[in-house]
N, C-alpha and C positions, 0 to 999 in steps of 0.2 A: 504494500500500500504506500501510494506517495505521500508526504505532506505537501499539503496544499497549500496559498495564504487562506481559503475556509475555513481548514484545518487548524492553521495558528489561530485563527480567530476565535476560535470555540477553545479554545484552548487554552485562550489567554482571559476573555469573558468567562470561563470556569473557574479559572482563579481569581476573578475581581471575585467573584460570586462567594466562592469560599472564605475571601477574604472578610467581606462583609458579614458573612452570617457569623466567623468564629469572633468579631467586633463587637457584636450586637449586644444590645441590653441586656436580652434572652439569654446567651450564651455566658455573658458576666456573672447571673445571676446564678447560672447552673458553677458556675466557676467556684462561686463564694459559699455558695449551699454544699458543695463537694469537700472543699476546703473547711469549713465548717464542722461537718461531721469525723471525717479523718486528722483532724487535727488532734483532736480530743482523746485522748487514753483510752479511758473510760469506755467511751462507745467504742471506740476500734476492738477493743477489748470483748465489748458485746457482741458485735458483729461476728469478732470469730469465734467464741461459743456457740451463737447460732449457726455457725455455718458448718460447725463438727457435731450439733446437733441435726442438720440436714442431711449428714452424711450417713448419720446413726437412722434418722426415716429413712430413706433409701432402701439403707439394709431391712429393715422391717416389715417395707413397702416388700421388698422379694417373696413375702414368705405371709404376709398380710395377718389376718386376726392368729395364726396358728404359731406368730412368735412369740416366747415367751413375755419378751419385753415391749409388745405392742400399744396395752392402755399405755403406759408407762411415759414410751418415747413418744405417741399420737400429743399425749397433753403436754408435755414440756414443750415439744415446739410450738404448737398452738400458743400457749402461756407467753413465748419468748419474741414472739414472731407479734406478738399485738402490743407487748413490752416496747419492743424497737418503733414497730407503725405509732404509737401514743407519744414516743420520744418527739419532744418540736423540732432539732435538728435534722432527724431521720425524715420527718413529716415534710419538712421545706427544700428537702435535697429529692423526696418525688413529687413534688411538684414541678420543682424547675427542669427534672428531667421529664418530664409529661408535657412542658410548657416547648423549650428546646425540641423533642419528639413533634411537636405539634408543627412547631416552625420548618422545620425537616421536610414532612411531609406535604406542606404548604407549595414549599419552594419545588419539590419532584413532579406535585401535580401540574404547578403553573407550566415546567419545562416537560413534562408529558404531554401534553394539551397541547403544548407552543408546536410540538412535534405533528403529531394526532389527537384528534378526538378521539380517536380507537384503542390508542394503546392505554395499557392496565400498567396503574403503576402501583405497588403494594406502598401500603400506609397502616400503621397502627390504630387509628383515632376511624371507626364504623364513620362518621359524621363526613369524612373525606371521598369517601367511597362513591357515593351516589348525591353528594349536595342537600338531602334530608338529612333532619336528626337522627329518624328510626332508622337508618341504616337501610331502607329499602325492601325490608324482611317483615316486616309488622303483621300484612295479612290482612289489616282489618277493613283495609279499603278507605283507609282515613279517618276512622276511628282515632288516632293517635293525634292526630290535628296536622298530618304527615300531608303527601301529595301521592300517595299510593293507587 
């Protein structure tokens, strides 16, 4: 394949674009929310207890009600895992990453779109999908206050 000037051109508009987005408010915030949370002992601390008690589900998950240690391990992570989600720093670093995710997905549709109407561009956020809230799956014919 040659390069083109096309080619440089998308190439270099790619990285203004990049540039922008890791600039962004958006992106700061998920910056300070990150740094926020990892800075911290304490939570770091937490986080990897929870994540060797993930490992202990896992193994449990194999073998399901029939391990010995399954109520055991079900409710400590459960327990530990809504411990971290209650924590404010844990709580503000998914948001900014849902916030960021959102921005993402924002930017692939417009440049999907810019391309084709046609092409599918994978997005986390249902609401990106189809331009309704409902996600386009509701059913009810508008029941939802949707456009179904």
């Amino acid at each position: 394949m040659m390069m083109t000037d096309e080619w440089l051109r998308v190439i270099e508009e790619s990285e203004l674009l990049s540039r922008m987005i890791v600039s962004s408010e958006t992106a700061e915030a998920y910056r300070l929310a990150h740094h926020r949370v990892y800075s911290d002992p304490g939570l770091v601390r937490e986080i990897a207890d929870f994540a060797r008690l993930k490992e202990q589900y896992e193994e449990v998950q194999r073998f399901g009600r029939y391990h010995p240690d399954y109520s055991t391990v079900m409710r400590e992570v459960r327990t530990k895992k809504r411990e971290l989600d209650l924590n404010d720093k844990v709580a503000a670093l998914k948001m900014a990453e849902n916030d960021l995710q959102d921005l993402l997905d924002e930017v692939s549709l417009l440049i999907g779109k810019t391309v084709s109407e046609s092409v599918k561009v994978p997005v986390s956020n249902p609401f990106f999908e189809t331009g309704s809230a409902c996600g386009g799956s509701c059913g009810t014919g508008g029941g939802c206050s949707c456009s179904a």
